[in-house]
C-alpha angles and dihedrals in degrees: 000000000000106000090200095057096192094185087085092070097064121080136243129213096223125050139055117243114253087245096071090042087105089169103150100257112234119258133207110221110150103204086056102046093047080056090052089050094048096058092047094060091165083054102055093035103056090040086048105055089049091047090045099046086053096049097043096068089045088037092057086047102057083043087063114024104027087092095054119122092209117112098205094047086057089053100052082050100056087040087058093047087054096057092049096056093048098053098047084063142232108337084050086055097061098046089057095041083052092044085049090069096044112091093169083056104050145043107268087232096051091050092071099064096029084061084068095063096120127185102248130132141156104267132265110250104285086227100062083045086060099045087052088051090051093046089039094046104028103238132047122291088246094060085046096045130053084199127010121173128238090237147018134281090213144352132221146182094259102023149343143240141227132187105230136170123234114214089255085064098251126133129233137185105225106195106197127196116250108243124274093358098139081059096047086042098047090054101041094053090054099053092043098051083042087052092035095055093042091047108044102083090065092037116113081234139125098223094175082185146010111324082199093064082050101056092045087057096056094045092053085049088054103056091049083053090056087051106088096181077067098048081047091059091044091054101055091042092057089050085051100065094045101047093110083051101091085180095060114059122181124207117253127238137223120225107191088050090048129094142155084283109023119054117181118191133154123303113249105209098197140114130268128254088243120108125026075217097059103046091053092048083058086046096241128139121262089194092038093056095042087057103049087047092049088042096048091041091059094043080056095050106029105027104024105033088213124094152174108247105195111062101162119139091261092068100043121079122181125219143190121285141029133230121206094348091308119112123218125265131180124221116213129173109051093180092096113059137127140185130239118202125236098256092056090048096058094040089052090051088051086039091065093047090047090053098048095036085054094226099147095167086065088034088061085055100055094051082058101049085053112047107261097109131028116253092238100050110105116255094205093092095027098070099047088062100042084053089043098053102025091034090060095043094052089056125183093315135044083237092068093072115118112182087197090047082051102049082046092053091043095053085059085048094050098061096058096037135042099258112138128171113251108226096235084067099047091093093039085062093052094048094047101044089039090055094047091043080050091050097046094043088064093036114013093202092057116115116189092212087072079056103038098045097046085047089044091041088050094053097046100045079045086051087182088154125051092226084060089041090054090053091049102058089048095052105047092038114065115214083279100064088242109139112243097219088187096054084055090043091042086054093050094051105057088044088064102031090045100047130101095224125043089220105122095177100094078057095051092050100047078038092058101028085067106036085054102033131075107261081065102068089100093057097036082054103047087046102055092050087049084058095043111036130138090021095289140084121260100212103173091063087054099048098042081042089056088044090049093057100040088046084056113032100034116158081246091062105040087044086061093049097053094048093054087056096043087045114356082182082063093047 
């Protein structure tokens, strides 16, 4: 696909930009739409008695049946909950796709089968989807459209797509908002925060703080998602970041064919992460993929601080090619993304070393730093159960880690400590756990973590930021200034272990460009006094230090390397 996509340049005679629709954009605020409820009494009543009906059977089963040690009972029952869910609709969908990544929120053995809940429903009447284009875009979808389709390519809980063609030839995909959904949404939100507070005091559930907060934030989540001028500027900033990323593409979109309800971008013909068979029917790469979404996932978390926070298969489309070793993978669904500040970047990159560097006492910290934990609460018993349920996960290798087998852990930990999920995690939890489900669904041994450390070890051996030269230093120096010649060791190797090329020059030469130019001062500092201290030299560190360097970066090894750039056929 042309990343340019130049087609958005040229006019069209139907249509208003996105940038004149000024319609109010809907807003959750939960005071002011229970009073909205209140005053509609045939409204809630009506919504109320289906909802209720629903619930009560459910409800009556977990009474009886919640306690049960009995996996399979607890399976039946999640199963039921499920099917519930699915059937009161869309606003219904997404709370159980949100309780799905909250492991402080819901029992370990429910969140399996909650993390099936898809978004996919039988379509609206394709009439009523063109008359919201017409009154949307200003015109009918024939004058917008050199080609539209009878019916959709796919249907969802909040919308759904067609595959239509614009006069200059060229497909889109035109996602269009399923009718009245501000006000279903709107109703629903209310009776379920007004069920859900009643009703938490008797819920199997670790709340660690208000449900009724929760519930507030995924309703305000919600109402972004339904905005698709929002979903448009997400669009464009995400392609944004990536722009020098010639593996990732990002639909277009199109501005004069977009509104608060239609949003018309170009069409991504791939193939969906699906199936490790079908990709390979279409000869693409299973382990090249992976690796571009894990990669791109982490640039997004660890490097941008902007993400996209709905990973699932439906929203990841392979395509032909690869750059670099990396395959190419389309990004599509821009409604659900979240930020992440600069602090909490740099404490979940420590975060990983810590982890695989086994280091609790720091790992403690970092809960802390980020919000996991309060500030006051003491560490002492803390650090002997994080090394206890993320020690045993992490194995003897850094290969054995398995992020779904962690949240699983942490939802048993949560209940005997007091660990909660910040809400500004909730959706980083989706995204992870929904990258690693989408990996292992196309190769079952993968583990993000031999993707992730090697990625996290190269930038900060590169330390090409101030913010990764900081967490060097603090990494490879212990509270005493002595250099930890493993934990660089330790760094080296899974760089080259992890690493889909065995060239380690690219690592030399950010090596050496630090350790000689001037944003190394710090390091060569704090070096020279770990190898001097107490007024005498430690020659031990030097000489394991000068081991160290001529073990990994022998001419036999960076020979290799560079004959596998010049001729990987030679290699």
């Amino acid at each position: 696909m042309d990343r340019g996509t130049q087609f958005l340049e040229s006019g069209h005679r139907w249509g208003r930009t996105l940038a004149e629709d000024v319609t109010p954009t809907p807003r959750y605020d939960p005071n002011a739409d229970l009073r909205w409820l209140l005053l509609r009494p045939w409204v809630l009543v009506s919504r109320l008695i289906v909802v209720l009906w629903r619930l009560a059977g459910l409800g009556l089963r977990l009474a009886v049946q919640s306690s049960s040690t009995d996996a399979r009972v607890q399976q039946r029952l999640a199963r039921a909950i499920l099917e519930t869910l699915n059937d009161l609709g869309p606003c219904f969908i997404k709370v159980g796709q949100a309780l799905s990544t909250r492991p402080d929120l819901v029992r370990r053995d429910w969140l399996e089968e909650l993390a099936r809940l898809q978004d996919d429903l039988p379509p609206f009447p394709h009439k009523v989807a063109l008359a919201l284009i017409e009154a949307e875009l200003g015109a009918p979808a024939h004058q917008l459209y050199e080609e539209f389709p009878d019916y959709p390519m796919a249907a969802a809980s909040l919308g759904q797509v067609y595959r239509a063609r614009l006069s200059e030839g060229h497909w889109v995909a035109v996602k269009v908002q399923r009718p009245d959904l501000p006000f279903i949404l709107r109703r629903d939100l209310v009776i379920i925060r007004s069920l859900a507070v009643l009703a938490a005091p008797f819920l199997p559930l670790n709340l660690g703080f208000g449900l009724g907060a929760i519930i507030d934030e995924f309703g305000s989540t919600l109402f972004e998602e339904i905005d698709y001028r929002r979903e448009a500027d997400n669009a464009e900033r995400f392609a944004s970041l990536f722009q020098d990323h010639p593996e990732v593409t990002v639909p277009a979109v199109v501005r004069n064919l977009s509104s608060r309800r239609v949003l018309t971008t170009s069409w991504i013909n791939g193939t969906k992460l699906q199936s490790r068979r079908e990709l390979e029917a279409h000869h693409l790469d299973p382990a090249a993929l992976i690796r571009t979404g894990v990669i791109a996932g982490l640039q997004q978390l660890l490097e941008f601080g902007y993400f996209h926070a709905d990973p699932h298969p439906g929203n990841l489309f392979a395509l032909p090619g690869k750059t670099n070793g990396l395959g190419h993978v389309a990004y599509v669904d821009f409604g659900m993304m979240d930020s992440l500040s600069d602090a909490d970047r740099l404490t979940l990159t420590g975060a990983v070393v810590h982890l695989i560097n086994r280091d609790f006492d720091a790992l403690a910290r970092d809960f802390v730093a980020l919000g996991f934990l309060n500030p006051s609460t003491p560490l002492g018993p803390i650090v002997p159960a994080l090394e206890q349920v993320l020690g045993g996960a992490l194995g003897e290798n850094v290969g054995s880690f398995n992020f779904k087998a962690i949240t699983d852990r942490f939802s048993e930990l949560m209940y005997d400590y007091p660990f909660r999920v910040p809400a500004r995690f909730a959706l980083i939890i989706r995204a992870v756990v929904s990258q690693e489900g989408l990996a292992m669904r196309l190769d079952p041994d993968f583990r993000i973590i031999r993707v992730a450390y090697p990625y996290v070890a190269k930038r900060l051996l590169a330390g090409d930021t101030a913010e990764m030269r900081e967490k060097l230093l603090e990494v490879i120096f212990d509270r005493e200034g002595r250099l930890r010649v493993e934990r660089l060791e330790n760094l080296l190797a899974v760089v080259e272990n992890g690493s889909a090329s065995t060239d380690l020059l690219p690592v030399a030469r950010d090596g050496l460009r630090l350790l000689l130019g001037k944003e190394g001062t710090s390091l060569r500092q704090r070096l020279l006094l770990s190898l001097v201290s107490h007024d005498r030299l430690h020659t031990d560190d030097l000489q394991a230090l000068l081991g160290l360097m001529r073990r990994t970066f022998s001419a036999r090894k960076l020979a290799t390397g560079l004959l596998a750039r010049l001729n990987p056929l030679a290699a």
